[in-house]
Backbone of each chain as nested JSON, in Angstrom:
{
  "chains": [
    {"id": "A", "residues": [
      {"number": 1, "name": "UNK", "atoms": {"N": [104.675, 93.153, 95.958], "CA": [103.864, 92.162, 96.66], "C": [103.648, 92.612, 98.098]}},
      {"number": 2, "name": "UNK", "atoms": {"N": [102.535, 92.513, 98.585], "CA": [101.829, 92.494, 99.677], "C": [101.693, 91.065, 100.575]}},
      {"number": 3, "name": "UNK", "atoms": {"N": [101.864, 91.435, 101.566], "CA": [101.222, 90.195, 102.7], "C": [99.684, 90.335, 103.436]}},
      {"number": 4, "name": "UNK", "atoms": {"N": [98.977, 89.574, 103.25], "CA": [97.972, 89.61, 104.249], "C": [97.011, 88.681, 104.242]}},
      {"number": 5, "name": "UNK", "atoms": {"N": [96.292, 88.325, 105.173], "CA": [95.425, 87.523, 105.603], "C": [94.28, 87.225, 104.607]}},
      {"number": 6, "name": "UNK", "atoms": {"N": [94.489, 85.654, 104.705], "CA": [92.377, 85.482, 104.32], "C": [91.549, 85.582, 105.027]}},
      {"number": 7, "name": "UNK", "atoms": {"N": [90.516, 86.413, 105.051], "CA": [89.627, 86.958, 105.969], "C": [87.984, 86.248, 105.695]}},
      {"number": 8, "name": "UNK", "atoms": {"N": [87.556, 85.808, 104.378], "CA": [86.467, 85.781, 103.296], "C": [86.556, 84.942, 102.073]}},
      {"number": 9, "name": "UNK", "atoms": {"N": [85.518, 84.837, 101.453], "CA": [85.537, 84.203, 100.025], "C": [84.402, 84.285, 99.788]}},
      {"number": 10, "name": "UNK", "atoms": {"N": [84.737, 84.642, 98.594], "CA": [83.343, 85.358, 97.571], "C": [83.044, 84.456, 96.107]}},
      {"number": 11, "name": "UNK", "atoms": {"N": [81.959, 84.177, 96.472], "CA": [81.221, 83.887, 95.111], "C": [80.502, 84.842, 94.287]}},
      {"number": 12, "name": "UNK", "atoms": {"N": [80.362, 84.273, 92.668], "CA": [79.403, 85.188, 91.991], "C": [78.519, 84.348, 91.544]}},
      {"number": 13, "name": "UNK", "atoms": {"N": [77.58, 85.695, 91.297], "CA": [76.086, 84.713, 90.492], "C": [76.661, 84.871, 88.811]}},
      {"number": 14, "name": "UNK", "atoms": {"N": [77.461, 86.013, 88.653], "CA": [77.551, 86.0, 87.172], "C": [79.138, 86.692, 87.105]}},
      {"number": 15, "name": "UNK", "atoms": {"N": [79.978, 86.429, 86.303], "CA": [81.369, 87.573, 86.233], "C": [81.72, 87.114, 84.516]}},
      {"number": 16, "name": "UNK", "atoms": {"N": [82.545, 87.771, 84.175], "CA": [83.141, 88.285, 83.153], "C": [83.923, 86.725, 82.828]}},
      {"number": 17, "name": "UNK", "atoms": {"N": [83.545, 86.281, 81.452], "CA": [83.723, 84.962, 81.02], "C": [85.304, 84.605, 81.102]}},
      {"number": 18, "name": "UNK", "atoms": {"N": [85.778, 85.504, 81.173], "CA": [87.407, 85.847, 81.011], "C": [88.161, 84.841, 82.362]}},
      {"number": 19, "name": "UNK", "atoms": {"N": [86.964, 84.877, 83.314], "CA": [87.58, 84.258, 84.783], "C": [87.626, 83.096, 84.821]}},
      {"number": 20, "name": "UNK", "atoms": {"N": [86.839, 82.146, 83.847], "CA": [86.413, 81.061, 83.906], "C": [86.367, 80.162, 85.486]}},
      {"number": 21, "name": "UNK", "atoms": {"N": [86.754, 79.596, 85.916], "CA": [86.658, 78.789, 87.13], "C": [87.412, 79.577, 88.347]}},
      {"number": 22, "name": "UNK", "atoms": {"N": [87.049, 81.026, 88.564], "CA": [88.118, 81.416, 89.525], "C": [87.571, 81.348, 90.862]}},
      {"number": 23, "name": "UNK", "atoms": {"N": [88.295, 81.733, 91.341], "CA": [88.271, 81.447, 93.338], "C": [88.4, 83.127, 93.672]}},
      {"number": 24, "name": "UNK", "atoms": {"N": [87.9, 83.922, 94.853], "CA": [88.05, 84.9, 94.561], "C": [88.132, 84.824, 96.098]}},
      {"number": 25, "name": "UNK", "atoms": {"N": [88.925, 85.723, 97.427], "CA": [89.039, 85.934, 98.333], "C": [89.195, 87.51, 98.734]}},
      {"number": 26, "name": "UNK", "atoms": {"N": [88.755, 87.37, 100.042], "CA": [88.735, 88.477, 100.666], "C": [90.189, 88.516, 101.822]}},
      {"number": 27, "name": "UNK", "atoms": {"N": [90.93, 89.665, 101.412], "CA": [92.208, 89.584, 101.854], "C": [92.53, 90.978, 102.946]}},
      {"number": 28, "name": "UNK", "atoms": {"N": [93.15, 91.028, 104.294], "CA": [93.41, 92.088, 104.754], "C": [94.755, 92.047, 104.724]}},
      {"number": 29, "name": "UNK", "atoms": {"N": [95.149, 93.223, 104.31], "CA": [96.606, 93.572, 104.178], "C": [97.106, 93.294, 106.389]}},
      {"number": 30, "name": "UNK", "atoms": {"N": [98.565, 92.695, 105.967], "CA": [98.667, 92.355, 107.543], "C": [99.979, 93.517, 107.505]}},
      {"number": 31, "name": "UNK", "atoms": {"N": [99.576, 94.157, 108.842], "CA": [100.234, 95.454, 109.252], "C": [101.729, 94.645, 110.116]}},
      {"number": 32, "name": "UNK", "atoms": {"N": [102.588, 95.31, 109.544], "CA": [103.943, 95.174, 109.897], "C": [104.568, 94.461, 111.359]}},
      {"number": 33, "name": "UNK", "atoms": {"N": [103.722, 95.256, 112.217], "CA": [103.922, 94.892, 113.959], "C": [103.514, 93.312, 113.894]}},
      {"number": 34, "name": "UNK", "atoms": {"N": [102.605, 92.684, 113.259], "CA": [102.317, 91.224, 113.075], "C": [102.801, 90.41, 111.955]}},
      {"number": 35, "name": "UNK", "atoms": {"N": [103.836, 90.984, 111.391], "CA": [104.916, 89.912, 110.355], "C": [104.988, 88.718, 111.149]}},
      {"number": 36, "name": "UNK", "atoms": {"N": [105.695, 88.898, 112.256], "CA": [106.849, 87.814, 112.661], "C": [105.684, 86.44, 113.164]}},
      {"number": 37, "name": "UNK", "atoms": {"N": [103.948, 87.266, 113.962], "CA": [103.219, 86.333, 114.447], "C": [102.494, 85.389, 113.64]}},
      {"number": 38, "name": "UNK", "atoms": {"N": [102.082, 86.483, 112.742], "CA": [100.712, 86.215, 111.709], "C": [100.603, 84.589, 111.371]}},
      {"number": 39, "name": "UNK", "atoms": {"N": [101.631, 83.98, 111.102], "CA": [101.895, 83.179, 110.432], "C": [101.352, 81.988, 111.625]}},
      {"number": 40, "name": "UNK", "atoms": {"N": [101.47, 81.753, 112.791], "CA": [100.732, 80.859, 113.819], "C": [99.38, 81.378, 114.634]}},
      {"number": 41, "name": "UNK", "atoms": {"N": [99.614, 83.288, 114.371], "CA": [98.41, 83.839, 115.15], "C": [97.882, 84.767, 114.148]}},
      {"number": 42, "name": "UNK", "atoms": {"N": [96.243, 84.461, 114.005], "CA": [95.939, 85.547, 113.448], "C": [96.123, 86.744, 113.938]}},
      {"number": 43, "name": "UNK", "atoms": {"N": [96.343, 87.738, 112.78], "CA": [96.851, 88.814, 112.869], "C": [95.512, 89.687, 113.45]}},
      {"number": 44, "name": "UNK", "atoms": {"N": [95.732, 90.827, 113.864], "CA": [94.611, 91.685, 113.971], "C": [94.091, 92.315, 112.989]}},
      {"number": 45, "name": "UNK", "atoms": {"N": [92.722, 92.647, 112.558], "CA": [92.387, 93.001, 111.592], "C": [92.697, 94.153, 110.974]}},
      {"number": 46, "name": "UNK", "atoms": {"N": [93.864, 94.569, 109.791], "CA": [94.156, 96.331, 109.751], "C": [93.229, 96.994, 109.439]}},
      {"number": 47, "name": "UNK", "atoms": {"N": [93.928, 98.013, 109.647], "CA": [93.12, 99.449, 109.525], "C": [93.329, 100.112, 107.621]}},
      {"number": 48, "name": "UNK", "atoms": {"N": [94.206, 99.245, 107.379], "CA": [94.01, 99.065, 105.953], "C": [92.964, 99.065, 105.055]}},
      {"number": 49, "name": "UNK", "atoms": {"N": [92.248, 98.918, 104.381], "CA": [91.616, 98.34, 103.776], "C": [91.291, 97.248, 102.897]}},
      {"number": 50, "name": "UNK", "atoms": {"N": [90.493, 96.152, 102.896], "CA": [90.515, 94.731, 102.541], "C": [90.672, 94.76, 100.96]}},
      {"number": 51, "name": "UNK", "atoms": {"N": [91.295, 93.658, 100.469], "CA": [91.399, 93.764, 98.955], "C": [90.161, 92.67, 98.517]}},
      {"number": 52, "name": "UNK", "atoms": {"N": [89.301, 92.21, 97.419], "CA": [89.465, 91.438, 96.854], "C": [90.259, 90.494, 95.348]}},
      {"number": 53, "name": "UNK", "atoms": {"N": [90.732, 89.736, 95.895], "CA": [92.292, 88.812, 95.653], "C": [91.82, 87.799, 94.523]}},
      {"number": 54, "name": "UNK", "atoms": {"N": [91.868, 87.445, 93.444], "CA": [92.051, 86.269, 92.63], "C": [92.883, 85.663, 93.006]}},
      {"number": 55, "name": "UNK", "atoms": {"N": [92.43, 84.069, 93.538], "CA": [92.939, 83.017, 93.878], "C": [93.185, 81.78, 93.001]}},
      {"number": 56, "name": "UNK", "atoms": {"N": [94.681, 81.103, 92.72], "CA": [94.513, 80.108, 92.197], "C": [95.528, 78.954, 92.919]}},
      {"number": 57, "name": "UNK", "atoms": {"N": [95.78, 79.53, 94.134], "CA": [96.881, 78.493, 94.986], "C": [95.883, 77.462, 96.135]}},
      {"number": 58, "name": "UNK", "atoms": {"N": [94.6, 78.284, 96.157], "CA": [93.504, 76.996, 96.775], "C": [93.847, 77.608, 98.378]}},
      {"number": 59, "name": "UNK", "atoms": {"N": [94.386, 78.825, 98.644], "CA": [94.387, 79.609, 100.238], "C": [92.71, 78.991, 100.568]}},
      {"number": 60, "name": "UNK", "atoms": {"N": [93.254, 79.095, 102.181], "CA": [91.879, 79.211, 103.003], "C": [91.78, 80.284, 103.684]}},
      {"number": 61, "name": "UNK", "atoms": {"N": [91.026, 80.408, 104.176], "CA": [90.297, 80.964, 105.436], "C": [91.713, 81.57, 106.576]}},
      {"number": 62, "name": "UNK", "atoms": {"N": [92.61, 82.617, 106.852], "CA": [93.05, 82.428, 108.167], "C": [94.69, 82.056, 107.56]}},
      {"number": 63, "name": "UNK", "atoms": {"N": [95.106, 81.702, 106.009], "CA": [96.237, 81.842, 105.29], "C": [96.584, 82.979, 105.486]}},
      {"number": 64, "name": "UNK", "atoms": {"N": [97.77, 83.173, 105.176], "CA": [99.024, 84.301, 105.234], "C": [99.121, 84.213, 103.55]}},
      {"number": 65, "name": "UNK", "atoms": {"N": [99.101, 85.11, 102.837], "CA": [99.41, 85.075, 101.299], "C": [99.92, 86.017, 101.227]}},
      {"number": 66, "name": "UNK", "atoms": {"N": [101.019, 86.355, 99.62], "CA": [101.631, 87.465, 98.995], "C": [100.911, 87.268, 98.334]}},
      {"number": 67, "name": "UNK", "atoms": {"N": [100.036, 88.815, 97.801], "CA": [99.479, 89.019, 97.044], "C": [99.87, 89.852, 95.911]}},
      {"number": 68, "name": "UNK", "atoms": {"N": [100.032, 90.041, 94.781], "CA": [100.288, 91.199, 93.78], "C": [99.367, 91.908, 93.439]}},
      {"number": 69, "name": "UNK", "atoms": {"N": [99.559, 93.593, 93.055], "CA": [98.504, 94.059, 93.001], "C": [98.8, 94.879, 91.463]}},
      {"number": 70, "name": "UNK", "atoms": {"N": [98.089, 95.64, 90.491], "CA": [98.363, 96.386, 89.367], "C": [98.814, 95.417, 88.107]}},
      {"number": 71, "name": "UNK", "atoms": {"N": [99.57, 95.763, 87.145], "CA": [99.47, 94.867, 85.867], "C": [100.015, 93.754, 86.303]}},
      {"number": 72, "name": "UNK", "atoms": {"N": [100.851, 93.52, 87.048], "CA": [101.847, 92.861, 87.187], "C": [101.01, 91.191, 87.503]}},
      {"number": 73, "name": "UNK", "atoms": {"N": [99.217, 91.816, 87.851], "CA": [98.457, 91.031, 88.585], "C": [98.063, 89.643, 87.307]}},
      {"number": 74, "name": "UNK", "atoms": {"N": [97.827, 90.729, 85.831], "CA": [97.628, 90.104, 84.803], "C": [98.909, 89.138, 84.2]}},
      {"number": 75, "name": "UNK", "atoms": {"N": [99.965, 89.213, 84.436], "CA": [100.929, 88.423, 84.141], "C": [101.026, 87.184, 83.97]}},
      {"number": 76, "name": "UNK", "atoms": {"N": [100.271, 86.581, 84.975], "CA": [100.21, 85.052, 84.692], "C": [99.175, 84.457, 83.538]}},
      {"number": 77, "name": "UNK", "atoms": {"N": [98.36, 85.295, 83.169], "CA": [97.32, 85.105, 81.986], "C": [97.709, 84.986, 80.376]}},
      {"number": 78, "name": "UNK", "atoms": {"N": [97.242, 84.223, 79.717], "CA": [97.832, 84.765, 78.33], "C": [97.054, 85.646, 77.705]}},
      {"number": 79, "name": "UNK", "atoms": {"N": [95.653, 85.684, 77.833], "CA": [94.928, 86.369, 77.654], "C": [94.494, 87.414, 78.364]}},
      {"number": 80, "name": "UNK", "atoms": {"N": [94.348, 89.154, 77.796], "CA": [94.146, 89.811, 78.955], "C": [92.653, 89.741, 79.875]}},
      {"number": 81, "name": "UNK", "atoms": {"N": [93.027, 89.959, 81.169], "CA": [91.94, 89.466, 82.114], "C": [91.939, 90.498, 82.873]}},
      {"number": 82, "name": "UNK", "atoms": {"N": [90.997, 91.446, 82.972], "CA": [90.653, 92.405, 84.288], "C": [90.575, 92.023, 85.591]}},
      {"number": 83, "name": "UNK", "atoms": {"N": [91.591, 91.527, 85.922], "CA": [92.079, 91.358, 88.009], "C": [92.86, 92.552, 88.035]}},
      {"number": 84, "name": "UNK", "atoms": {"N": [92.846, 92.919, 89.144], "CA": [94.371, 93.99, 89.496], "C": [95.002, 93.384, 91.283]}},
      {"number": 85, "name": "UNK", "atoms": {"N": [94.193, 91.99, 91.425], "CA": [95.187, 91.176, 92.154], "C": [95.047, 89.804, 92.508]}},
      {"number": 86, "name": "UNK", "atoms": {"N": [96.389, 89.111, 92.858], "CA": [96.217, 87.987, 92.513], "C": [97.238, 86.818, 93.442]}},
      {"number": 87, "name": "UNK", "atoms": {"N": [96.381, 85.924, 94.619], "CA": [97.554, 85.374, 95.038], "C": [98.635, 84.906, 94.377]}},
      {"number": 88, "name": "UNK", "atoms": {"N": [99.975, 85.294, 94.54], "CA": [101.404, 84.438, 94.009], "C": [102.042, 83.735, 95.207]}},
      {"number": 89, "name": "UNK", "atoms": {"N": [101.693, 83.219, 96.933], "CA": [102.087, 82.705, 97.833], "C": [101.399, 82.189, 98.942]}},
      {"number": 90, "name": "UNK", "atoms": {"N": [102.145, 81.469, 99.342], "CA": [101.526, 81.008, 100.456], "C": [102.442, 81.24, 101.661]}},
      {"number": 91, "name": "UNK", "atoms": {"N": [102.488, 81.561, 102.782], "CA": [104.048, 81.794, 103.434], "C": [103.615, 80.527, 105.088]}},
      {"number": 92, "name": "UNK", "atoms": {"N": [104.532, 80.169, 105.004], "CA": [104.31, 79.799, 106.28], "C": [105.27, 80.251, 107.605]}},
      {"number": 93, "name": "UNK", "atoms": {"N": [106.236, 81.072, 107.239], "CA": [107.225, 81.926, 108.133], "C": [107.434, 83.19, 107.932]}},
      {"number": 94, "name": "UNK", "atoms": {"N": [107.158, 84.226, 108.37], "CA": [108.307, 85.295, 107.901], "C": [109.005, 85.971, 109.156]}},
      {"number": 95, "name": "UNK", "atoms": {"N": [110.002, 86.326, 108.374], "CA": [111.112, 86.901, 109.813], "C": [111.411, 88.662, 109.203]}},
      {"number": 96, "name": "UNK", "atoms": {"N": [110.679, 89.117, 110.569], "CA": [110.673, 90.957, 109.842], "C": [111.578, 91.351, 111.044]}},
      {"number": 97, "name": "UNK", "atoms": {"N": [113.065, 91.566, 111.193], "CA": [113.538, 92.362, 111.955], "C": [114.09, 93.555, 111.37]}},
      {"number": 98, "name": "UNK", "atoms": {"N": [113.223, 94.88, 111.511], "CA": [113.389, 96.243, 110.959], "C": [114.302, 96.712, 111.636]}},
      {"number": 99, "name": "UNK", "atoms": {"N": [114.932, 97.374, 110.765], "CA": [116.223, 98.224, 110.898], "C": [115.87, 99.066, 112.04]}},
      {"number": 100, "name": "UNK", "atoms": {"N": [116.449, 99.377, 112.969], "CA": [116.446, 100.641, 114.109], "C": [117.238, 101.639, 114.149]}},
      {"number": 101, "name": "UNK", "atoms": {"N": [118.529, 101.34, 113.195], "CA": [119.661, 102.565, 113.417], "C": [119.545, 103.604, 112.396]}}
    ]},
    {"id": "B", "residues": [
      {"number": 1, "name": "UNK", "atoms": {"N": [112.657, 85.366, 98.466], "CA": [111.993, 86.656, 98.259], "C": [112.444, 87.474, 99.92]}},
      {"number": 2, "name": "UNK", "atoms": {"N": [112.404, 88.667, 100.135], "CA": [113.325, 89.481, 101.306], "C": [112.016, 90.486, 101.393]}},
      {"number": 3, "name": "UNK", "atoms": {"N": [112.224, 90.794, 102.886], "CA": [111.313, 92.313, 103.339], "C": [112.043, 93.303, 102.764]}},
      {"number": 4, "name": "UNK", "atoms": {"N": [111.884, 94.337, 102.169], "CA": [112.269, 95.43, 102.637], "C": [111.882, 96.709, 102.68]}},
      {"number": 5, "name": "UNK", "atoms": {"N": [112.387, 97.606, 103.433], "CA": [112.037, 98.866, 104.251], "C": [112.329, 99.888, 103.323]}},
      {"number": 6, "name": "UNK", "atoms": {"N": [111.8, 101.092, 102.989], "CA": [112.246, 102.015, 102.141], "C": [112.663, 102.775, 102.968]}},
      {"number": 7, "name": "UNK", "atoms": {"N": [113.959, 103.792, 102.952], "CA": [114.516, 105.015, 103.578], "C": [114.666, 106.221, 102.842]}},
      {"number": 8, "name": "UNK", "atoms": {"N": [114.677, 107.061, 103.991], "CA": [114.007, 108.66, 103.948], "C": [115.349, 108.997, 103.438]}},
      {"number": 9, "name": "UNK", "atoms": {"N": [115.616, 110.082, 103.148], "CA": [116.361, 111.099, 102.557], "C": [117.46, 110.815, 103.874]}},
      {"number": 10, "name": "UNK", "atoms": {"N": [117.858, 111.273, 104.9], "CA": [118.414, 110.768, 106.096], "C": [118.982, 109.431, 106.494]}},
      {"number": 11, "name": "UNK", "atoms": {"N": [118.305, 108.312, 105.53], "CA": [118.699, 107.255, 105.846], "C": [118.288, 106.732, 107.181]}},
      {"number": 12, "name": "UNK", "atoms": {"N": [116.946, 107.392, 107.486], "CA": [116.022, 106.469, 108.62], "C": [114.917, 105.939, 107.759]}},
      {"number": 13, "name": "UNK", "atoms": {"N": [114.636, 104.862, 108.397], "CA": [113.542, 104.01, 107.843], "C": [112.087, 105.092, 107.667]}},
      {"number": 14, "name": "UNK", "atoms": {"N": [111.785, 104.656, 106.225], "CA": [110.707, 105.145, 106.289], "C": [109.171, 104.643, 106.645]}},
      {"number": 15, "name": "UNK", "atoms": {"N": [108.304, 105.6, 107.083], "CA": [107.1, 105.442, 107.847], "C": [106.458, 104.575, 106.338]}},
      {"number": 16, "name": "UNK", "atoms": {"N": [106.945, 104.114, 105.2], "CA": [105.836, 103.162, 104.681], "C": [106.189, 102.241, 104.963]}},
      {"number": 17, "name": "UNK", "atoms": {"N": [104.9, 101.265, 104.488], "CA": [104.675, 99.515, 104.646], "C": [106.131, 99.309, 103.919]}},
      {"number": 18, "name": "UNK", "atoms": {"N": [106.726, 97.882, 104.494], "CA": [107.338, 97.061, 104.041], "C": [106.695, 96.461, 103.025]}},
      {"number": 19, "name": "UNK", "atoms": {"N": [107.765, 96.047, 102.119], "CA": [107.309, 95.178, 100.956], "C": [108.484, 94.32, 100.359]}},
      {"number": 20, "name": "UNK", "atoms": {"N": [107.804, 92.858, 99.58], "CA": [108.29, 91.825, 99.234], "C": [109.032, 92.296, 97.955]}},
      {"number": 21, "name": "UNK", "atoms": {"N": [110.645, 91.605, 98.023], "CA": [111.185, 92.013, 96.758], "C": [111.588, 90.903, 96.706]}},
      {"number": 22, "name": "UNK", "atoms": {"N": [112.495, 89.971, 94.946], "CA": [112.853, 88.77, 94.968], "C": [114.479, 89.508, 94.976]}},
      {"number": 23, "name": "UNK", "atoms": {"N": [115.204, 88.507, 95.499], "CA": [116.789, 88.527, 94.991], "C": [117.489, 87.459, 94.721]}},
      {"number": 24, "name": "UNK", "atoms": {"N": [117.976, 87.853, 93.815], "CA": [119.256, 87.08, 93.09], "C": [120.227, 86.586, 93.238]}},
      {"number": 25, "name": "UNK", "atoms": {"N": [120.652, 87.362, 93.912], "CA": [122.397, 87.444, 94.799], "C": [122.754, 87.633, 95.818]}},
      {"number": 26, "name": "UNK", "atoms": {"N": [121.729, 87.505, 96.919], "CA": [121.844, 87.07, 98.184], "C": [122.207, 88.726, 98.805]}},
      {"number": 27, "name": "UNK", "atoms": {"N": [121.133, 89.232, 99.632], "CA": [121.606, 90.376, 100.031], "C": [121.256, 89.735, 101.776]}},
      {"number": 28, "name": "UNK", "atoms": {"N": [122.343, 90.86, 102.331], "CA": [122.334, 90.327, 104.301], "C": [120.649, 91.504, 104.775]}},
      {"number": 29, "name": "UNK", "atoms": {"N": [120.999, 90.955, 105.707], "CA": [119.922, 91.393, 107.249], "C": [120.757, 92.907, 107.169]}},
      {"number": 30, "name": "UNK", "atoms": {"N": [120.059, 94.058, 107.066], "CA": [119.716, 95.531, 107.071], "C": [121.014, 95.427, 106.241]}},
      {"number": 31, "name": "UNK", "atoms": {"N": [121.141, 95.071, 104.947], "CA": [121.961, 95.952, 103.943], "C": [121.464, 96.477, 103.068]}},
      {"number": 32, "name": "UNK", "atoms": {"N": [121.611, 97.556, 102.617], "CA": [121.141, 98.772, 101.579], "C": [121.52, 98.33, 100.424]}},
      {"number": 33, "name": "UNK", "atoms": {"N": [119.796, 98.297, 99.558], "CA": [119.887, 97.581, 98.194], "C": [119.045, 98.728, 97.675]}},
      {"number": 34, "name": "UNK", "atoms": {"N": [119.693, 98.818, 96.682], "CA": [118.504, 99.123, 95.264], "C": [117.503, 98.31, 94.708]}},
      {"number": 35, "name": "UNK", "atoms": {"N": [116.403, 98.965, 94.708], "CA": [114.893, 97.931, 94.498], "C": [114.444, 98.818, 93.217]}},
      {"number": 36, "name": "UNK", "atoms": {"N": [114.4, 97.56, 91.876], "CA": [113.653, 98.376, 90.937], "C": [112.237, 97.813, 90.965]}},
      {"number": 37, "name": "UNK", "atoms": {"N": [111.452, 98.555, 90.41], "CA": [109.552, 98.327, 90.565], "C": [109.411, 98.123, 88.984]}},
      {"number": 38, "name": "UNK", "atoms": {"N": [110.349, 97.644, 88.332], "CA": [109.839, 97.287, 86.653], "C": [109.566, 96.474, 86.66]}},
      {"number": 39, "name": "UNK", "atoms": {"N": [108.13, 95.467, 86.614], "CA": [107.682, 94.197, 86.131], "C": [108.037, 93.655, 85.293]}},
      {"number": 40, "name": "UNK", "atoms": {"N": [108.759, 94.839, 84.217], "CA": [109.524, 93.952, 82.478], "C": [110.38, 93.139, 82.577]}},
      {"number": 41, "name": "UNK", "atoms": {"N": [111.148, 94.431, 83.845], "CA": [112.384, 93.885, 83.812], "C": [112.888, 92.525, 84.533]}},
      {"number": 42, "name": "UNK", "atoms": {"N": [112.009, 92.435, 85.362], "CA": [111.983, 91.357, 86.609], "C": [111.25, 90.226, 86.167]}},
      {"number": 43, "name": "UNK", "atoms": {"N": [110.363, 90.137, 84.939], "CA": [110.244, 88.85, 84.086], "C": [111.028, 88.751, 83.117]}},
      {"number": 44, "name": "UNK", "atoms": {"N": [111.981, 89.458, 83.153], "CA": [112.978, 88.729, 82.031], "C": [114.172, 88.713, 82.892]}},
      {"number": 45, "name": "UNK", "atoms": {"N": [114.142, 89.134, 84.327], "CA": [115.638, 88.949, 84.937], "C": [115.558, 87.103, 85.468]}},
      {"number": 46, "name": "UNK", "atoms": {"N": [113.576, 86.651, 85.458], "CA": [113.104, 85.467, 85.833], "C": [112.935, 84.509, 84.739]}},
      {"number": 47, "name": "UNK", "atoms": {"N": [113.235, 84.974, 83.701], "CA": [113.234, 84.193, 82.036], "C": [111.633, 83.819, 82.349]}},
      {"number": 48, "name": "UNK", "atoms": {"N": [110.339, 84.124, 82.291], "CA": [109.14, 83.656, 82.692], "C": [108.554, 84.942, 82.48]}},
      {"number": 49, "name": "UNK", "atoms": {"N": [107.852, 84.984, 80.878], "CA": [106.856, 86.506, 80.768], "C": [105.556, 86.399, 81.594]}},
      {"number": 50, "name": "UNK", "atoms": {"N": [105.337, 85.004, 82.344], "CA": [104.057, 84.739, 82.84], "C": [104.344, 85.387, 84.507]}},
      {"number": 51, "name": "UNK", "atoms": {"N": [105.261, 85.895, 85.036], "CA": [105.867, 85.582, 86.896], "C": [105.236, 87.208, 86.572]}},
      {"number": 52, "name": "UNK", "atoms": {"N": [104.465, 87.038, 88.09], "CA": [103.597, 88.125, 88.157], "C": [104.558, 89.023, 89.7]}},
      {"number": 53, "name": "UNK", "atoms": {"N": [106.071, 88.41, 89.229], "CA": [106.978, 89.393, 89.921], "C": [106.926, 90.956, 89.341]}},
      {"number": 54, "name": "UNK", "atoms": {"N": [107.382, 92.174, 90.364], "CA": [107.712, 92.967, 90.625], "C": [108.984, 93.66, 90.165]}},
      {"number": 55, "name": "UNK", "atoms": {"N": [108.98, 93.704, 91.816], "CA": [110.034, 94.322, 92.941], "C": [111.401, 93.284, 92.705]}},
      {"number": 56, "name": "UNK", "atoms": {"N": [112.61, 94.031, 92.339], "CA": [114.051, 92.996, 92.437], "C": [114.641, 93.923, 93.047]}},
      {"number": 57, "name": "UNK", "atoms": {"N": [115.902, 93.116, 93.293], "CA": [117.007, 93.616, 94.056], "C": [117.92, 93.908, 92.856]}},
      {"number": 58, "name": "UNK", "atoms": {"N": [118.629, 94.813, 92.7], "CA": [119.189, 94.973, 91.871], "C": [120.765, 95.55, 92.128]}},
      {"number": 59, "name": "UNK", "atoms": {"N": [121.037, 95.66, 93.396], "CA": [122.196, 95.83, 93.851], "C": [122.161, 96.37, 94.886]}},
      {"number": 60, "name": "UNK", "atoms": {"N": [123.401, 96.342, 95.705], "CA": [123.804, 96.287, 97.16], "C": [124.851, 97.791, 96.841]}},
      {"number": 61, "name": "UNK", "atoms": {"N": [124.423, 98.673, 98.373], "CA": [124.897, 99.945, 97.877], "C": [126.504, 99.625, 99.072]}},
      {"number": 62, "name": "UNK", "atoms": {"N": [127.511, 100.394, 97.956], "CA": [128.763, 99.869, 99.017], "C": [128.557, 101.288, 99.92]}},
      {"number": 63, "name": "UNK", "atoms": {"N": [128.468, 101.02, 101.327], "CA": [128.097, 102.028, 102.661], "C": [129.752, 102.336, 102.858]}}
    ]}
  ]
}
């Protein structure tokens, strides 16, 4: 799992029947140096590259989410569904104090 | 669910991203765990074939 920002949200005119009612967001992975802020300040935008995220926790705009990415994304489905990611959180704290020694 | 840091051969932190792992058994602030990346295993360590978990902790290395 990944952390990062809602940045977007995307609609379709047409997708793969498999999705039925989904929510789909535009997510930037949030770079490490902004763990501890992100969560009251938006983060700065990384240098990452943006995912788009299958949503079913109802995130907005400017949320902090764990996202999953690869099969692990299809897991919650019973049926298989072509996502390869998918909010599993919502965070409203995190505490990143990295090791120095 | 816990940050954690992967380390280099040296045992300095390595230059990748941090990432979310769940644990079980309570690991401390900078103690050295083993992280497995089996999704199988980590929905059945969660009894839930649906948990679109990962990453577990799977033990604490005695330093």
């Amino acid at each position: 799992m990944r952390i990062g920002q809602v940045i977007g949200k995307i609609t379709m005119s047409r997708q793969d029947p498999a999705f039925k009612a989904a929510r789909w967001l535009m997510v930037s992975p949030v770079e490490a140096q902004d763990f501890n802020t992100c969560c009251n300040k938006p983060p700065r935008l990384s240098k990452e590259p943006s995912v788009v995220v299958y949503d079913r926790l109802g995130a907005g705009t400017n949320d902090i989410v764990g996202f999953v990415e690869g099969a692990e994304a299809t897991a919650p489905f019973d049926e298989p569904t072509p996502i390869d990611a998918i909010t599993v959180a919502l965070f409203d704290q995190i505490n990143y104090q990295p090791y120095k020694g | 669910m816990l940050l954690c840091q992967r380390e280099d051969e040296a045992g300095k932190a390595s230059a990748e991203p941090p990432f979310i792992a769940i644990d079980l058994f309570g690991a401390g602030m900078h103690q050295r765990v083993f992280v497995s990346t089996d999704g199988i295993g980590a929905r059945g360590i969660v009894h839930d074939e649906h948990s679109p978990v990962r990453n577990f902790i799977q033990g604490a290395i005695d330093d």
